[in-house]
C-alpha positions as CSV (number, residue, x, y, z in Angstrom):
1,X,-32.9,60.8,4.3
2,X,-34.5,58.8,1.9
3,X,-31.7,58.9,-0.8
4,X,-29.9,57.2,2.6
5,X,-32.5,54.3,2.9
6,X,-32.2,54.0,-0.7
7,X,-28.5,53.4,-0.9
8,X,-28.6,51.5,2.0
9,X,-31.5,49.2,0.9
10,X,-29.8,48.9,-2.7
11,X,-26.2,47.4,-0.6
12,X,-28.7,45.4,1.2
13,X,-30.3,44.0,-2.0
14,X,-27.3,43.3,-3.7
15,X,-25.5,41.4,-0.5
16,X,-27.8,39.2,-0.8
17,X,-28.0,38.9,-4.6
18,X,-24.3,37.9,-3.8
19,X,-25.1,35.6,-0.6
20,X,-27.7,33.8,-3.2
21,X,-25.5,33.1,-6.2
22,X,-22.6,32.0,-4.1
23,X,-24.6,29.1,-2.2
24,X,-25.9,28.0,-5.5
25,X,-22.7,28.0,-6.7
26,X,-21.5,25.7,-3.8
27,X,-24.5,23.4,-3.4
28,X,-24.5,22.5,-7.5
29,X,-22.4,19.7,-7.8
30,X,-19.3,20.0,-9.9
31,X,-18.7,18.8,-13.2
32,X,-16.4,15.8,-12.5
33,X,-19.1,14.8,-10.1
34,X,-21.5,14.8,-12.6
35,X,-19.9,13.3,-15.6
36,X,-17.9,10.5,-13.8
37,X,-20.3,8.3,-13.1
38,X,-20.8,7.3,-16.6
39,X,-17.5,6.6,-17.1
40,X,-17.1,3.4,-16.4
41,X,-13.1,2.3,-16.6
42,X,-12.5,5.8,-14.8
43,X,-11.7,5.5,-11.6
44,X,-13.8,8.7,-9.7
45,X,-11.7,11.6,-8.4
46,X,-11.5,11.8,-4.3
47,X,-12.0,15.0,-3.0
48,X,-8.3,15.5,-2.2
49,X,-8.4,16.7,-6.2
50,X,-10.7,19.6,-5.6
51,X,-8.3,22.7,-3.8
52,X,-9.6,22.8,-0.6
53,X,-9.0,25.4,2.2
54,X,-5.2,25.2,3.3
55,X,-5.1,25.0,7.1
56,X,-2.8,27.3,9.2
57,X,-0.5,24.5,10.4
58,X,0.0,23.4,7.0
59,X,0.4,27.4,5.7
60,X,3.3,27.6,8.4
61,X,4.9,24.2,8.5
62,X,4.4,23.0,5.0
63,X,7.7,25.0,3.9
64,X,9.9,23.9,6.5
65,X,8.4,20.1,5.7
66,X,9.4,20.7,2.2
67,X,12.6,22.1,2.8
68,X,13.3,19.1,4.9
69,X,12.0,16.7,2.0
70,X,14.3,18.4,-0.2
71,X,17.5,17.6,2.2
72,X,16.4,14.3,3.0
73,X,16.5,13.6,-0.9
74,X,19.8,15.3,-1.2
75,X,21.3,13.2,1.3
76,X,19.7,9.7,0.7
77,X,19.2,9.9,-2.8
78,X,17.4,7.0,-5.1
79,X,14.1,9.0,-6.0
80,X,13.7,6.0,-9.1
81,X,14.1,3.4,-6.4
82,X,11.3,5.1,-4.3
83,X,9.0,5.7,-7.6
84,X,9.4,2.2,-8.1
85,X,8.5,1.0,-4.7
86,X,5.4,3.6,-4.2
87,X,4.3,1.8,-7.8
88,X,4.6,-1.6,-6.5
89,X,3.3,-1.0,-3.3
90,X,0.2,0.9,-5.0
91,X,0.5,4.2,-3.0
92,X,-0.7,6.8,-5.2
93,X,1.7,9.7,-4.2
94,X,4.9,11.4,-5.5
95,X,8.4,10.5,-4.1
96,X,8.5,14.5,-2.6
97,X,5.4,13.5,-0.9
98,X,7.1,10.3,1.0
99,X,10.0,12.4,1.6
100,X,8.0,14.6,3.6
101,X,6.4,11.8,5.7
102,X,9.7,10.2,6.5
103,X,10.7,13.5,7.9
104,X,6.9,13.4,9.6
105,X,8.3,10.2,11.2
106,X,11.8,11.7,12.0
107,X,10.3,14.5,13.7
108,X,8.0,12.4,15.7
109,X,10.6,10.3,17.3
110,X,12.7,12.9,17.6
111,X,9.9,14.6,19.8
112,X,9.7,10.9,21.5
113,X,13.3,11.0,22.8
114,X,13.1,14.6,23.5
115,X,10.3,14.2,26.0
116,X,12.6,11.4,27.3
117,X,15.4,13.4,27.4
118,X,13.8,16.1,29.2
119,X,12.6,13.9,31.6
120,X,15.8,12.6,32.4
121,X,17.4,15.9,32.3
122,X,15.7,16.8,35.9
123,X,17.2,13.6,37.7
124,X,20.5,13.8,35.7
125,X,21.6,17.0,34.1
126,X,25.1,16.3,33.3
127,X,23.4,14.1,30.6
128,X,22.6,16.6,27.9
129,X,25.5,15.6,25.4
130,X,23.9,11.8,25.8
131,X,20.4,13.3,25.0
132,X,21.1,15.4,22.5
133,X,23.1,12.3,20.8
134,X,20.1,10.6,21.4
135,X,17.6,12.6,20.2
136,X,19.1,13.1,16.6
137,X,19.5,9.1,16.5
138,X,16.0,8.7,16.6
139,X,15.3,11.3,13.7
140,X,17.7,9.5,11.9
141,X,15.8,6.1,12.9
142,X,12.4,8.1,12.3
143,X,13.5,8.7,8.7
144,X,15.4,5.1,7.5
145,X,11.9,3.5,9.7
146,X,9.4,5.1,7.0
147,X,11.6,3.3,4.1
148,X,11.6,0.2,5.8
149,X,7.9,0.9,6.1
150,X,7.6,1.2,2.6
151,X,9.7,-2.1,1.6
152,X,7.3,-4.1,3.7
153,X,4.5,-2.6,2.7
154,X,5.7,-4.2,-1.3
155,X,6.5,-7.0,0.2
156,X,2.9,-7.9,1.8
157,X,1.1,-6.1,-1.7
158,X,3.0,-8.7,-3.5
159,X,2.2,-11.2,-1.5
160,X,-1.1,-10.6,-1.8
161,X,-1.1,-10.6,-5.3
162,X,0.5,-14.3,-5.6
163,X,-2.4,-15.5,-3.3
164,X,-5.0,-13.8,-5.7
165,X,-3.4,-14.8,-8.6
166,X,-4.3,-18.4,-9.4
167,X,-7.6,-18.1,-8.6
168,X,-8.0,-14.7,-11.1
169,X,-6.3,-16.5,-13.4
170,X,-8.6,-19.7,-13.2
171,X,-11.7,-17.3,-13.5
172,X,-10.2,-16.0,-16.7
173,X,-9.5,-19.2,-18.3
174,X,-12.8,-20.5,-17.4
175,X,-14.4,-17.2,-19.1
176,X,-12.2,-17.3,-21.9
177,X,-13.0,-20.9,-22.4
178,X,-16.6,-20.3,-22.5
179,X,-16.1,-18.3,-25.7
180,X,-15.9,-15.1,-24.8
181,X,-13.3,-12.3,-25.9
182,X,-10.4,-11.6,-23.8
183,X,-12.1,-8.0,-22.5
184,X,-14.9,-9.2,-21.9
185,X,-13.8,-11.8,-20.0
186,X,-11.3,-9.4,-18.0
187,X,-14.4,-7.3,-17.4
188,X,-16.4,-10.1,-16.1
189,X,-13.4,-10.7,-13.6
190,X,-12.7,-7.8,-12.5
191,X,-16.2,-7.1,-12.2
192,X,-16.6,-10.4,-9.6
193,X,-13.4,-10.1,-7.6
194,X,-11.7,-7.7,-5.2
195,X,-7.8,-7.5,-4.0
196,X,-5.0,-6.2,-5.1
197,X,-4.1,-8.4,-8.4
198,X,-7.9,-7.3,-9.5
199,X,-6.8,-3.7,-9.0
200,X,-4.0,-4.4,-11.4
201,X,-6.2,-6.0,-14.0
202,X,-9.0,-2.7,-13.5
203,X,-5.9,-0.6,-14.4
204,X,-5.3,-2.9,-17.5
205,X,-8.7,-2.9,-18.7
206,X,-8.9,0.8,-18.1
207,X,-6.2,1.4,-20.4
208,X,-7.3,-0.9,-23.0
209,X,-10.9,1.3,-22.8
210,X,-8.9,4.3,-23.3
211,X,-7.2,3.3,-26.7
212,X,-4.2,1.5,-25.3
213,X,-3.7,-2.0,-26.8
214,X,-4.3,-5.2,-25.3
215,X,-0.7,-6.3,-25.5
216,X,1.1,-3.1,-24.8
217,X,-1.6,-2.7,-21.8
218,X,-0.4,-6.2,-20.3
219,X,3.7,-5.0,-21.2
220,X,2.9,-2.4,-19.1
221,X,1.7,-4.5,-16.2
222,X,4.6,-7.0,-16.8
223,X,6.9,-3.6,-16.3
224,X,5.5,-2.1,-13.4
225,X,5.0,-5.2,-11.2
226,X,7.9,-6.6,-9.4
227,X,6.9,-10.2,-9.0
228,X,8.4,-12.5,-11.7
229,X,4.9,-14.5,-12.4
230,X,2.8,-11.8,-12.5
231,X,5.6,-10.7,-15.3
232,X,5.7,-13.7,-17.1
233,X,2.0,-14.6,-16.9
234,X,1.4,-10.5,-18.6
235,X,4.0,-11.1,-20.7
236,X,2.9,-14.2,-22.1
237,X,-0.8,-13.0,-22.1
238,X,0.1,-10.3,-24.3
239,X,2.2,-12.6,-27.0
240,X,-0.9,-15.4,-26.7
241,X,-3.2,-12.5,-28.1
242,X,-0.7,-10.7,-30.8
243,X,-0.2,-14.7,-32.2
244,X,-4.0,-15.9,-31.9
245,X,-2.4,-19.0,-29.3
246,X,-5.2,-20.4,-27.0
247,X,-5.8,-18.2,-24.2
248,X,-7.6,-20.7,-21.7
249,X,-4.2,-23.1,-22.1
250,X,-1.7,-20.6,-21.4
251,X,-3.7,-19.6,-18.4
252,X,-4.5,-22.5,-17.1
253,X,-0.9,-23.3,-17.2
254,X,0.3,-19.9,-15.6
255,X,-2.2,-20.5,-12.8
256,X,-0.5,-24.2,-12.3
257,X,3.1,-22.9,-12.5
258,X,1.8,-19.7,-9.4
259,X,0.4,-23.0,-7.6
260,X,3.5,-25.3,-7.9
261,X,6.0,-22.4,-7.3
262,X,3.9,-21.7,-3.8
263,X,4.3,-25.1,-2.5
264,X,8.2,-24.8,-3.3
265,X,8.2,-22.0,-1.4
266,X,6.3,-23.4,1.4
267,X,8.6,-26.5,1.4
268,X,12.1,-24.2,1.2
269,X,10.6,-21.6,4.0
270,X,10.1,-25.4,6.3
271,X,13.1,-26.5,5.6
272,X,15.1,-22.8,6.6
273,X,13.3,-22.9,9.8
274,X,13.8,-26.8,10.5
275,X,15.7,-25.9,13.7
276,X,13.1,-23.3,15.3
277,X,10.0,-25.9,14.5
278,X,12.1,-28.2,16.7
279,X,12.5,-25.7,19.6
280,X,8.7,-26.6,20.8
281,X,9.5,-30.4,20.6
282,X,13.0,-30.4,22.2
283,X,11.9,-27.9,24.8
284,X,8.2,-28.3,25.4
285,X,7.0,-32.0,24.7
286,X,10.1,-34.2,25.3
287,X,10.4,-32.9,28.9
288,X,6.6,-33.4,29.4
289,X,6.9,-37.1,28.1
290,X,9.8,-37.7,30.1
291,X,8.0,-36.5,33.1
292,X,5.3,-38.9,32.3
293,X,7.1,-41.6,31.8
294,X,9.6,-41.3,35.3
295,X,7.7,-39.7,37.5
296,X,5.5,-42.6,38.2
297,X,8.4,-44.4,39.0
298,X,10.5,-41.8,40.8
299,X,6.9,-41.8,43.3
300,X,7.1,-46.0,43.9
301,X,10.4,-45.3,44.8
302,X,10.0,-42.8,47.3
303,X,7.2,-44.9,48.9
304,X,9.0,-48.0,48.8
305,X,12.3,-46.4,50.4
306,X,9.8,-44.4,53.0
């Protein structure tokens, strides 16, 4: 009996020996956590990086989603025109990974016009060729809708970017001006301003804190962007440094070029919709002046006839 409490209180013991180092084990933070924070250029690691505990519905799905990515790839094609896209849109994820969430969004309207379908299989049932054609149109739609998704989604980044640009570029000038070197003064901006066209610049002046040159740093930022300022202005950024030609000049005069190329575009994009500005005027305040302006009269009319 007692070699019994023995054993028993020795598995006892060393339970929770285990129990104890595995809870220290979990509540000590982890080594990126603790050596991140001091560097600076770095950007920090989400949690997505650490593996984490795969659910069941991705343990059972998660093959059939890939198998779907994999046809959807087969059958569309342009994986370089998607990397290029995902770059320029600054979605940090790999083309498999937008495959599978265009066939997310297939499957969801698919389920959509299903449930439609079904519903309008119990008032009608000699519909179910109709529904059936249906139902794979919206996959199909489901699937092209997430690309579209993605080309606007560029579209508004860049945007973005061409509003943020000749301010950034002013602040850079100014710094640049006031002697200081051209990292520093990229620091200091990117350091004092937010958006997307600072996000760019943080991923240049992290690479140039990592070993990469200045000029091939901004070459790369001229490559990966796909708005022709943003090109030109890296571009010529980089040669001004390489050749020792004044930086504040050639910024200041990339930041007047983004400005004057804006109001052209504001000028072309009033003259293209000329006709629709009209459609308030011709429709909404010529018959209101016209009302105005007769129905006084048609009213001394009627009294005088009356």
């Amino acid at each position: 009996m007692t070699a019994w409490g023995a054993l028993l209180g020795a598995l006892a013991g060393a339970g929770l020996v285990l129990v104890g180092v595995r809870v220290r084990a979990i509540v000590r933070p982890p080594l990126s956590d603790r050596v991140l924070p001091w560097l600076r250029d770095l950007p920090a690691l989400s949690s997505t990086s650490s593996p984490e505990p795969v659910s069941a519905a991705a343990g059972v799905f998660g093959p059939v989603l890939r198998s779907a990515a994999e046809m959807v790839e087969r059958t569309l094609g342009g994986a370089a025109s998607v990397r290029r896209r995902l770059e320029r849109a600054g979605i940090d994820r790999t083309v498999h990974e937008f495959r599978i969430e265009q066939v997310v969004w297939g499957l969801g309207a698919f389920a959509v016009a299903a449930v439609w379908a079904l519903l309008r299989a119990f008032a009608d049932p000699s519909s179910i060729v109709a529904s059936v054609v249906l139902c794979v149109t919206a996959l199909v739609v489901g699937v092209l809708a997430r690309d579209n998704r993605l080309s606007s989604q560029v579209k508004a980044r860049e945007r973005r970017m061409l509003e943020e640009f000749p301010t950034l570029a002013e602040l850079l000038a100014l710094a640049v001006s006031a002697g200081e070197s051209p990292v520093v003064a990229l620091e200091r901006v990117v350091r004092r301003s937010g958006g997307e066209f600072s996000r760019e610049l943080a991923r240049v002046l992290a690479d140039i804190r990592t070993g990469t040159p200045i000029g091939t740093a901004f070459d790369a930022l001229a490559s990966r962007t796909g708005l022709p300022m943003v090109a030109r202005f890296a571009a010529g950024l980089a040669v001004a440094i390489e050749r020792g030609t004044p930086l504040a000049d050639v910024l200041h005069a990339q930041a007047a070029d983004v400005r004057e190329a804006g109001r052209r575009e504001l000028i072309e994009v009033a003259a293209r919709k000329e006709i629709l500005m009209m459609v308030p005027v011709v429709f909404l305040v010529l018959p209101t002046t016209v009302l105005f302006a007769f129905y006084p009269g048609l009213l001394g009319l009627h009294l005088v006839t009356s």
